[in-house]
C-alpha positions as CSV (number, residue, x, y, z in Angstrom):
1,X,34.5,-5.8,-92.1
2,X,31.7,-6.1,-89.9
3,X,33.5,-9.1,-87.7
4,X,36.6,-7.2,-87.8
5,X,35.1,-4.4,-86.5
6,X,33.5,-6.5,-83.7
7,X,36.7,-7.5,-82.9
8,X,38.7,-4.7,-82.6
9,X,36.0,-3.6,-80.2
10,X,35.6,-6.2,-77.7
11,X,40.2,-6.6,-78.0
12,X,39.6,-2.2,-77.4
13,X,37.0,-3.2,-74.2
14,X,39.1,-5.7,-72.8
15,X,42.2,-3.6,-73.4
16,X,40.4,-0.4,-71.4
17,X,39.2,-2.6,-68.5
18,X,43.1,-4.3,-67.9
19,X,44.0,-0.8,-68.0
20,X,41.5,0.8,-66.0
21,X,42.2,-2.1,-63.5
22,X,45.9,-1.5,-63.7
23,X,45.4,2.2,-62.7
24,X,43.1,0.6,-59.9
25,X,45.7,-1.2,-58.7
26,X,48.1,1.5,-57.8
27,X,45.6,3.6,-56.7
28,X,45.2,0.7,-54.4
29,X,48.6,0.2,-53.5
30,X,50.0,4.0,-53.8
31,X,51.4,5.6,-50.0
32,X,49.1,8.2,-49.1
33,X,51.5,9.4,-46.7
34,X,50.8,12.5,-44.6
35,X,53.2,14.2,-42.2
36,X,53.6,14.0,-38.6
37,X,51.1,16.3,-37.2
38,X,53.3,17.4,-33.7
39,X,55.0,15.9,-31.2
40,X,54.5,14.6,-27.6
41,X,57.1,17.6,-27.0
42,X,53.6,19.8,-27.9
43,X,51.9,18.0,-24.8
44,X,54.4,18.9,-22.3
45,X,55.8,15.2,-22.4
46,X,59.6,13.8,-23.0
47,X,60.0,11.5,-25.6
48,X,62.9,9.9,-27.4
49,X,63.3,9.6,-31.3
50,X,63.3,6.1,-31.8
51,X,64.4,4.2,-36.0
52,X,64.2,0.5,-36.0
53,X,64.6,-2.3,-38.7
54,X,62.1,-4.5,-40.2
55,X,62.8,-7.6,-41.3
56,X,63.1,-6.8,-44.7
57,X,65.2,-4.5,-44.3
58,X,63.0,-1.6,-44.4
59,X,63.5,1.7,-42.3
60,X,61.0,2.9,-39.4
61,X,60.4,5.6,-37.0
62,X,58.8,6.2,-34.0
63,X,59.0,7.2,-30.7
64,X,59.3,6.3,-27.2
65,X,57.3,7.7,-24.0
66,X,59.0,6.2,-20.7
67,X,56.6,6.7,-17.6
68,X,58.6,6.1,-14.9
69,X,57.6,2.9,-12.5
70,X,55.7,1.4,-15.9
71,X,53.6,-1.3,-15.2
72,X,53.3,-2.3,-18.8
73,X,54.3,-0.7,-22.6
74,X,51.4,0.2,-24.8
75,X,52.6,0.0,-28.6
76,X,50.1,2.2,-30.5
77,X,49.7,1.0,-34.8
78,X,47.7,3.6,-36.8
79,X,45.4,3.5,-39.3
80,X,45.2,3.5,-43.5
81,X,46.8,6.6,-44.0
82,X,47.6,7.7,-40.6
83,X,50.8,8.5,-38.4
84,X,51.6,8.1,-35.0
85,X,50.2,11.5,-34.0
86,X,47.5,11.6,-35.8
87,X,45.3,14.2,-35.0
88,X,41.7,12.9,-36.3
89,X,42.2,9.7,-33.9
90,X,43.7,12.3,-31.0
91,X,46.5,9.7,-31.0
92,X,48.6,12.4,-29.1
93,X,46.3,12.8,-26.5
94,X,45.7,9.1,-25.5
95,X,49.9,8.7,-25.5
96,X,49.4,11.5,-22.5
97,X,46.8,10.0,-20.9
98,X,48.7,6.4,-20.9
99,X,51.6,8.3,-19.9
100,X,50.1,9.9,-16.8
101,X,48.2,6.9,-16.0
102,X,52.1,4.7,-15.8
103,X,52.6,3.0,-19.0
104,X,55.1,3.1,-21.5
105,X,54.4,4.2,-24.9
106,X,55.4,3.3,-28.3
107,X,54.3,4.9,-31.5
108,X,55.4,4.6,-34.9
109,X,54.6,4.9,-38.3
110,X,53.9,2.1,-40.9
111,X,55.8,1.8,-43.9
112,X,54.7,4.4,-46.3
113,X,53.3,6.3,-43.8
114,X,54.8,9.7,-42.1
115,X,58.4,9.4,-41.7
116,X,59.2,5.5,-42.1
117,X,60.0,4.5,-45.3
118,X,58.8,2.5,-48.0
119,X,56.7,3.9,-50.9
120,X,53.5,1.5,-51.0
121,X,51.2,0.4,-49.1
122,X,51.2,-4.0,-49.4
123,X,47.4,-3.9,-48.5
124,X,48.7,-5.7,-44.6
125,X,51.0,-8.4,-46.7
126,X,54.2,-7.0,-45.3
127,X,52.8,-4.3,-42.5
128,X,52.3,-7.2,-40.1
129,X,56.2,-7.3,-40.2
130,X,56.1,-3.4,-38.7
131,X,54.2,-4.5,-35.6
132,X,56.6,-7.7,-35.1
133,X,59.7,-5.3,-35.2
134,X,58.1,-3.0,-33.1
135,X,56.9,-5.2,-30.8
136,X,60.3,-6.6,-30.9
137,X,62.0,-3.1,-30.2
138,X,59.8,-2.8,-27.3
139,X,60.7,-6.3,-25.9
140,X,64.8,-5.6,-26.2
141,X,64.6,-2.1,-24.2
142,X,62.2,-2.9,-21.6
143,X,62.6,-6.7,-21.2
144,X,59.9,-9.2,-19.5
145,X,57.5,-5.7,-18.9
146,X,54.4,-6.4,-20.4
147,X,53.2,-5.3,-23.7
148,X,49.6,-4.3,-25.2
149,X,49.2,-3.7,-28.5
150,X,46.7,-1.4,-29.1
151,X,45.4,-1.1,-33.0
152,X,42.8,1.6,-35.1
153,X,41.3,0.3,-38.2
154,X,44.4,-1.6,-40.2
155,X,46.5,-0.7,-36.9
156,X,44.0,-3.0,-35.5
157,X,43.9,-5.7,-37.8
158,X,47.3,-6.0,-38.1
159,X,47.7,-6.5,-34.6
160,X,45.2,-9.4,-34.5
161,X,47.1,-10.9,-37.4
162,X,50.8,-10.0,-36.2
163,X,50.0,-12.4,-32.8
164,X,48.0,-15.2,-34.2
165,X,50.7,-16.1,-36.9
166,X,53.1,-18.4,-36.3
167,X,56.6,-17.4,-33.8
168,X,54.0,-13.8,-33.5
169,X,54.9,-11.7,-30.7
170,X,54.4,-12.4,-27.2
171,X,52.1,-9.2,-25.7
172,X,49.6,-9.4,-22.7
173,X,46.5,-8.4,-25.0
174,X,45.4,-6.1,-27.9
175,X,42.8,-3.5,-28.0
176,X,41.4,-3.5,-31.4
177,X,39.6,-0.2,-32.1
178,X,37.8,-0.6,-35.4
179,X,39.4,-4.0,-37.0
180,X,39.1,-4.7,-40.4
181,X,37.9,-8.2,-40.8
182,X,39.3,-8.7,-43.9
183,X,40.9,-6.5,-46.3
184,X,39.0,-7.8,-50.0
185,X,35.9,-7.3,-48.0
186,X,36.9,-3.7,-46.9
187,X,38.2,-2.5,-50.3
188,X,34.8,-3.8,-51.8
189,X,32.7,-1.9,-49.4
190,X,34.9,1.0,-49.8
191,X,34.6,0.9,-53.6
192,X,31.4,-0.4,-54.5
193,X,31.3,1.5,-58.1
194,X,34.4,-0.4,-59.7
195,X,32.4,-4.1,-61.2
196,X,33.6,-7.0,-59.8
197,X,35.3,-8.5,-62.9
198,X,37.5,-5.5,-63.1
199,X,37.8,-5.4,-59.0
200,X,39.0,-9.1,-59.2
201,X,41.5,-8.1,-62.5
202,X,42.7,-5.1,-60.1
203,X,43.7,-7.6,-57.0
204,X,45.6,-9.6,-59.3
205,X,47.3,-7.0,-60.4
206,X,48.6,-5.9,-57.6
207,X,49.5,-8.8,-56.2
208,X,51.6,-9.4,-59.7
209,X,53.2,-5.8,-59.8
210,X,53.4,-3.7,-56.7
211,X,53.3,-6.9,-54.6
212,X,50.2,-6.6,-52.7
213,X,48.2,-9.2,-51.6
214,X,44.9,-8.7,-50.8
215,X,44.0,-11.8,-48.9
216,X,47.1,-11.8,-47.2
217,X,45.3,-9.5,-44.3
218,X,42.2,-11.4,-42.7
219,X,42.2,-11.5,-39.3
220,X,38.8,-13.3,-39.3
221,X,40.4,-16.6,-40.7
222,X,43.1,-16.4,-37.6
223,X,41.4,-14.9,-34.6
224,X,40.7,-17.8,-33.3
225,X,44.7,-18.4,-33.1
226,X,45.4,-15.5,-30.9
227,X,45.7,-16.7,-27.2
228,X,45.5,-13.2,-25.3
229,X,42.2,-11.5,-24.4
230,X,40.8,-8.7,-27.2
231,X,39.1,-5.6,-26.8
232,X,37.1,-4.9,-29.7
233,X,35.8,-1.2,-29.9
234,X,33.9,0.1,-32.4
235,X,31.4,2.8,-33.1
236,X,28.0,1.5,-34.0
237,X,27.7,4.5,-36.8
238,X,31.2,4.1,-38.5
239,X,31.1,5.0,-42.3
240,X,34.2,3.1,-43.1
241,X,34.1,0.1,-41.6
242,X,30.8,-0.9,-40.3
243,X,29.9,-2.7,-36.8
244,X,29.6,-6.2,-38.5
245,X,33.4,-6.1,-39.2
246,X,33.7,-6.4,-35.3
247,X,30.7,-8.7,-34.3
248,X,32.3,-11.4,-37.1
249,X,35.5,-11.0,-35.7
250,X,34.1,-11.4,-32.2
251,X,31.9,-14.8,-33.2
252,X,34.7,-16.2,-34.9
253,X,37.5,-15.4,-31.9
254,X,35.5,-18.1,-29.6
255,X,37.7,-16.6,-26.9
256,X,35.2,-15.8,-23.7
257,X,37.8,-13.0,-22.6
258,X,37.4,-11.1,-25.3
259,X,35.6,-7.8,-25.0
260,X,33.3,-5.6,-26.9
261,X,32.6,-1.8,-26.4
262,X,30.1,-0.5,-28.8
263,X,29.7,3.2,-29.0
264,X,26.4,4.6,-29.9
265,X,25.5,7.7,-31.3
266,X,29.1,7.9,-33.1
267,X,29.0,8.7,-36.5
268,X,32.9,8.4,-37.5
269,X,35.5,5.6,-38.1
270,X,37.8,5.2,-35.1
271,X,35.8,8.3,-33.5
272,X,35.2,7.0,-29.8
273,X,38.4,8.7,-28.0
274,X,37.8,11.9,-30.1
275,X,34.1,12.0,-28.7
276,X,34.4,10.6,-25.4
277,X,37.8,10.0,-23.7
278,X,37.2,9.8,-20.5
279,X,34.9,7.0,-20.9
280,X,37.5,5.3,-23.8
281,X,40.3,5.7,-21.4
282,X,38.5,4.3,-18.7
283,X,37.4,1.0,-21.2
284,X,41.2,0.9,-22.1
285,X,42.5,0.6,-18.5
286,X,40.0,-1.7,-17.1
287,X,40.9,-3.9,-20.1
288,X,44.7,-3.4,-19.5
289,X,44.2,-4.0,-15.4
290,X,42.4,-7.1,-16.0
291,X,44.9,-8.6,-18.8
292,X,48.4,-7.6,-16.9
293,X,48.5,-8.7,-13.5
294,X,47.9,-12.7,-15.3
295,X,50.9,-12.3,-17.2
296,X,52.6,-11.5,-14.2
297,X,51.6,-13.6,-11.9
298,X,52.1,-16.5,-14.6
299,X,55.8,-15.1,-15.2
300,X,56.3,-15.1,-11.5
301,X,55.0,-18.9,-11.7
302,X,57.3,-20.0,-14.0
């Protein structure tokens, strides 16, 4: 009796660990989508209503801000749980202050997110594909105009990853504000409580059931593929995803165009435009002034 009952007891422990890792998993994996908080309409600005395939298949939207004379088209990717407008970034404001300043701009939402469709989130396995068919989308309506991708948090990992893989998109450079350096790494930090055997059970399963793979986004192991210059910003007091996610994406880039802006005295993730925009702006443009006229004069070249 007594081995029986040490059996049913360690069978009932392993069976409440698979399913609290189960549970994990989709909490993990499950959309937290949020709606589209305005419009550039809101802002005084004219923009078009833009839906445009992925790949696989998959549904998204976004929109379109022409700026007449553009010199270049900034396509904007927004965080874990974000949108296109959203407001805790000031996403809105920044497409009016690239707007006024003569670029292009393209915003959109990642799957699962505001208005785009799918219902989970693949933890950056297939959101890479978002940014290539936006990128993409970009490259059929405004031709051999140059394009910067410009990322926050996942937004900004996904970027990174989106150029250095293999047939990636061709863009003039990438502003990463607030990169993820690899996504196992972030969800540990972010959920230091769960213990790592049942952490490890919860990646596996969803991998196996909601098809999420959790190593599948880590810039740090492909930075050094991406061949365009990189702004990294990043405020030194982020809660979410500290500073070293940047400086080990930085060492590991070996690129000597790359950038770094660290923000002091910022306590928030992806909280430098929000507290000082004139100054972010200004970062942004120099970055974008320095990058574009290259590509041009190397297109010109050809």
């Amino acid at each position: 009796m007594i081995v029986l009952g040490l059996v049913f007891a360690i069978v009932l422990i392993v069976a409440l660990h698979g399913l609290g890792a189960l549970y994990i998993a989709d909490t993990f994996t499950r959309s937290k989508r949020r709606r589209v908080q305005g419009t550039p309409a809101d802002l005084g600005l004219r923009y078009e209503e833009i839906q445009f395939l992925t790949a696989d298949r998959l549904t998204l939207r976004g929109w379109f801000l022409e700026s007449p004379g553009a010199r270049a088209t900034v396509v904007l990717v927004h965080d874990l749980e974000g949108t296109r407008a959203s407001p805790e970034h000031g996403l809105l404001r920044l497409q009016r202050d690239y707007v006024r300043r003569g670029y292009n701009v393209f915003a959109f939402d990642l799957r699962g997110h505001g208005e785009s469709g799918g219902r989970r989130d693949c933890l950056g396995s297939c959101e890479r594909q978002d940014v290539q068919a936006a990128v993409a989308y970009v490259r059929r309506r405004t031709g051999s105009l140059p394009i910067v991708l410009h990322g926050f948090g996942l937004g900004a990992s996904l970027a990174i990853t989106a150029v250095a893989s293999r047939g990636g998109p061709e863009v003039a450079g990438i502003i990463a504000d607030s990169p993820i350096a690899s996504m196992r790494t972030y969800l540990k930090e972010a959920h230091r409580h769960i213990p790592p055997h049942v952490f490890m059970l919860a990646c596996r399963f969803a991998r196996r059931f909601f098809g999420a793979d959790v190593d599948a986004l880590k810039p740090i192991a492909v930075v050094e593929g991406v061949r365009v210059p990189i702004l990294f910003v990043h405020c030194q007091g982020d809660p979410r995803v500290p500073l070293a996610h940047t400086h080990n994406l930085t060492a590991a880039s070996l690129d000597p165009r790359n950038e770094v802006w660290t923000v002091p005295d910022i306590l928030d993730h992806c909280g430098a435009y929000p507290a000082a925009p004139q100054d972010y702006v200004r970062q942004s443009l120099g970055f974008i002034d320095r990058v574009v006229p290259a590509r041009l004069l190397a297109a010109q070249a050809v």
